[in-house]
N, C-alpha and C positions, 0 to 999 in steps of 0.2 A: 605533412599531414598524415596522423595514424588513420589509417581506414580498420573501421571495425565490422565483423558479420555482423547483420541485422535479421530480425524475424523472417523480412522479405526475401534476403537469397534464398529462403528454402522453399518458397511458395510459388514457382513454376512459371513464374513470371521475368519481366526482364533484365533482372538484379540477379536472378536465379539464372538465367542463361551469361549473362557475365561472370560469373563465379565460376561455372563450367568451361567457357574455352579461356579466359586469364588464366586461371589453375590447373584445373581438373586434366581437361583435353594434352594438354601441355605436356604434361606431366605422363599420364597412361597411353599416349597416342599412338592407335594400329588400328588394326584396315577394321576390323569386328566393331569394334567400339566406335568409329568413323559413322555407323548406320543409325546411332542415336535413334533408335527405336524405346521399345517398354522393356523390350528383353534382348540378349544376345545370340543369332543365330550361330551354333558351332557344327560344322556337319550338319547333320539330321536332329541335329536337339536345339534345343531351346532353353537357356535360361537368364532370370532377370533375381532381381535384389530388393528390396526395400525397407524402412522403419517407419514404425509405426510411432506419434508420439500424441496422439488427437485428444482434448483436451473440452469437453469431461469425457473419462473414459467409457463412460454408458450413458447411451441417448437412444430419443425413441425411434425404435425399425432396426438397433444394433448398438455394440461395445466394441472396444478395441481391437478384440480378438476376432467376432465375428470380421472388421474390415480387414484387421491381416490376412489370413486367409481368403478373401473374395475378392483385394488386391492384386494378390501374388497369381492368384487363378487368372483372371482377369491380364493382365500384362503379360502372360504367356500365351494367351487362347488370342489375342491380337495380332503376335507376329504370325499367326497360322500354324498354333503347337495345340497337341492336347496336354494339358497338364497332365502328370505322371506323382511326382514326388515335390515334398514341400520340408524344408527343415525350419526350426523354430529357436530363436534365441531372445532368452526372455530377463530383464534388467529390473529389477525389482527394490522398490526406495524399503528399508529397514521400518518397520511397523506397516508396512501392506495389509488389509484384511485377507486373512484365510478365505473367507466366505466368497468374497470379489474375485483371489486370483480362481476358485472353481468353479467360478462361474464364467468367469471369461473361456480358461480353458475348453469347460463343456460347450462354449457357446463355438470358439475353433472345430472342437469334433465335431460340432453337427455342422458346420459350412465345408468342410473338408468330404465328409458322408455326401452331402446335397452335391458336391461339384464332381466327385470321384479321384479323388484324389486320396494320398498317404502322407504324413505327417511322420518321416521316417526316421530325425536324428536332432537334435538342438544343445540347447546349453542353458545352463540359468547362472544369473550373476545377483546379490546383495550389495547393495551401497548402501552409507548410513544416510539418516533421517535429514533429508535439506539439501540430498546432492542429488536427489532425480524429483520426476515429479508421479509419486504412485510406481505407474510401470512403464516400461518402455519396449516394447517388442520389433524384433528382428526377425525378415523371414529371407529365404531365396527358395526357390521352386524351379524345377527341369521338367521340362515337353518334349513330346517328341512332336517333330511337325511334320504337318498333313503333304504327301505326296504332292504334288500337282499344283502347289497354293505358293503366290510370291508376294508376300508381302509388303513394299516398299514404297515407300514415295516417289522415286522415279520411276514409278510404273503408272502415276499419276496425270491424267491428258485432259485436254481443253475437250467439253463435253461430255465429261462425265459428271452423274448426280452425288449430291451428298443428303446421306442419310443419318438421322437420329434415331435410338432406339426409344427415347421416352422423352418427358417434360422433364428439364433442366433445372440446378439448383435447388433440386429437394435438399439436397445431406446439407449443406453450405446456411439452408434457411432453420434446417431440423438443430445443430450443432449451434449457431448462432442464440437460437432461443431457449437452447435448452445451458449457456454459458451467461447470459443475463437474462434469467428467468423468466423471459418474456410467452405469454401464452397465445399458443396459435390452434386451429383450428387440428382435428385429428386427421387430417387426410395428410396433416404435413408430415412426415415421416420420413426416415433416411431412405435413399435409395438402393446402399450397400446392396449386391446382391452376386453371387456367380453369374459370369456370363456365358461360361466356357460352352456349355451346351448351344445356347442358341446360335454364341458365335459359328459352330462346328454348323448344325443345321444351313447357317448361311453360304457356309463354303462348302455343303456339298451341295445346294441348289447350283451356286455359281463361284465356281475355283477361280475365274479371273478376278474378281474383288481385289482392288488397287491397294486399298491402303484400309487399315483397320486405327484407332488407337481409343483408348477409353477417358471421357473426358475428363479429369480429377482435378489437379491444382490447376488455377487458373479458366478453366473450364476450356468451353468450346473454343473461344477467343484465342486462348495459350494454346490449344491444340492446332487449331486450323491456322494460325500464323508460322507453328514449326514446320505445317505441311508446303504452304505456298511457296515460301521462297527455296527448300531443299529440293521441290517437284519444279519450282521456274516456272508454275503456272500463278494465277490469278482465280479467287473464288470470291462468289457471287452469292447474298447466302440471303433468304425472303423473311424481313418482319414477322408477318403475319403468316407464313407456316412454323414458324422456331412455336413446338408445345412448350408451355410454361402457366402452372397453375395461376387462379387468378389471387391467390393468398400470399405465393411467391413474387409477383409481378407488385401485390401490393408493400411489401418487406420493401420490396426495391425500391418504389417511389418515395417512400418514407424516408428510407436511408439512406437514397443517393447510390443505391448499386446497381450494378450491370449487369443482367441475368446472366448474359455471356460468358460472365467473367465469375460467376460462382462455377463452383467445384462438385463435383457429382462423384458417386461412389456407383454406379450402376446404371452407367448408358455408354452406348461404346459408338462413334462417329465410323459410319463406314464409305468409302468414296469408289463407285458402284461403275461401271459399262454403264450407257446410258438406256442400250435395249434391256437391261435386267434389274432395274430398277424398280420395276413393281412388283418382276416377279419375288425379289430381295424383302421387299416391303412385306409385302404376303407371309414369308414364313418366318419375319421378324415378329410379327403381328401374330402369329399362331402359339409363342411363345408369350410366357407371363410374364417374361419379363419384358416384352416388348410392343406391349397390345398397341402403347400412344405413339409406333414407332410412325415417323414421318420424313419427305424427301424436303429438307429445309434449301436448299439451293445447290449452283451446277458449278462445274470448273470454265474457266475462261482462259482468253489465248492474251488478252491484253491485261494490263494491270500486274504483272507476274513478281509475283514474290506478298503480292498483298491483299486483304480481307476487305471484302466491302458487305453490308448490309443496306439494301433496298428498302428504306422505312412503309410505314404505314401510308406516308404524306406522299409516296412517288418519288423522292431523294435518294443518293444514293452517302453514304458514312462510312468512311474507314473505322474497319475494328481495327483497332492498334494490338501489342503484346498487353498485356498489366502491367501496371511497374511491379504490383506483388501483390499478393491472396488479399481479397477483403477482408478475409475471417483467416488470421493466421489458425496454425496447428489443427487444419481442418482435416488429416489422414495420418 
């Protein structure tokens, strides 16, 4: 039997973690790359990788470019870097509008300006008409990281909280409707946004902060499933504290999704001491981007390697991985 890639390996889900250690791991395997992090610690620096191919390339709250840039911020200011430098490689289909690619562009300098960052070196490439779709953009970006901060999963313990910075599944609801025209309410908006600053503010309240990562494909579900079994702990995560609008909550019932498992552009999971929890909460909350930030559930000694949510009913449900993105080409 030919096995073929499918939309799903790239959506962060369990098809997308098969394709990384059959292949990927196999193939590049050393001790750096071993921490499957958002970015690579080297020395004192920090850098990560990404492309961009999100499909329409302008929705409402943000476009392509604005998400490349507030990605690549974002996956570096997690492993406990300040972002520094961003380079820009940009794949462009033959008849592009002029007017689109400058606005994308301008809409990069201004997320770059907002985060503090430089957009220091790139490339542009031309393909003819039917062998891309629009644009395609490529970024990496280098941090340097913060003295005193360890990021890691195995720094991860039974007893500590886990926190949201906002209500999940805006970008995954905003992207969906604005791909089948469907009309939703105006609060629904993407949540693209830099996180680097608040992140920074959080680590200097509290430098022990365990483990950071921002929840994007696959959502919280994909993220806090890489954490349990890499940490050997077990998480325990509340119904009824997870924020989640009531317009998103409704998309889900209608269509059979998992809020958990939508993808966000702009909320970052942080797994906290348990005594610095509120103080964490606090100057998440002082932050815009973080006003709905909330302690959605704690780490546990038993259940190790797996996700459970405590429903509304008093139950308790495993969250599984995804098999793959609800909404392909969501970043």
């Amino acid at each position: 039997m030919v096995r073929k890639i499918l939309l799903a390996h790239g959506a962060g889900g369990k098809l997308s973690a098969q394709l990384l250690h059959e292949i990927i791991l196999p193939a590049f395997d050393n001790e750096i790359l071993k921490e499957l992090h958002d970015g690579a610690k080297i020395g004192r620096l920090a850098m990560t990788t990404d492309s961009y191919v999100v499909r329409p390339i302008f929705f409402r709250g943000g476009d392509i470019g604005k998400l490349s840039i507030c990605g690549t911020v974002n996956d570096l200011a997690v492993t406990g870097a300040v972002p520094k430098y961003i380079s820009v490689g940009v794949i462009l289909e033959e008849g592009f509008d002029f007017d689109d690619l400058k606005r994308i562009v301008q809409s990069m300098a201004a997320a770059a300006r907002e985060s503090g960052v430089k957009i220091v070196t790139g490339d542009t490439k031309v393909v003819g008409r039917g062998q891309a779709d629009g644009i395609f953009i490529n970024t990496a970006g280098v941090g340097e990281l913060i003295d005193g901060v360890d990021i890691l999963a195995s720094n991860v313990r039974a007893g500590m909280k886990v926190l949201i910075s906002g209500t999940i599944g805006d970008h995954a609801t905003t992207i969906l409707a604005g791909r089948h025209g469907l009309d939703l309410p105006e609060c629904i908006v993407s949540d693209c946004a830099p996180l680097n600053k608040m992140i920074r503010e959080m680590l200097t309240a509290e430098p022990q902060i365990a483990m950071l990562r921002d929840a994007t494909r696959g959502g919280i579900a994909a993220v806090l499933n890489e954490i349990a079994p890499a940490a050997n702990v077990g998480i325990l995560l509340d119904e009824e504290k997870i924020p989640v609008r009531e317009e998103v909550r409704g998309v889900c019932d209608i269509l059979g999704f998992d809020a958990l498992e939508l993808a966000n552009e702009g909320k970052i999971i942080a797994i906290v001491p348990e005594g610095s929890a509120e103080k964490i909460l606090s100057v998440m909350r002082q932050n815009v981007y973080g006003r709905n930030a909330a302690l959605i559930g704690e780490v546990v000694s038993n259940a190790a390697g797996k996700v459970g949510l405590k429903t509304s009913l008093g139950s308790v449900r495993i969250v599984d991985m995804p098999q793959g993105e609800l909404v392909p080409r969501i970043c």
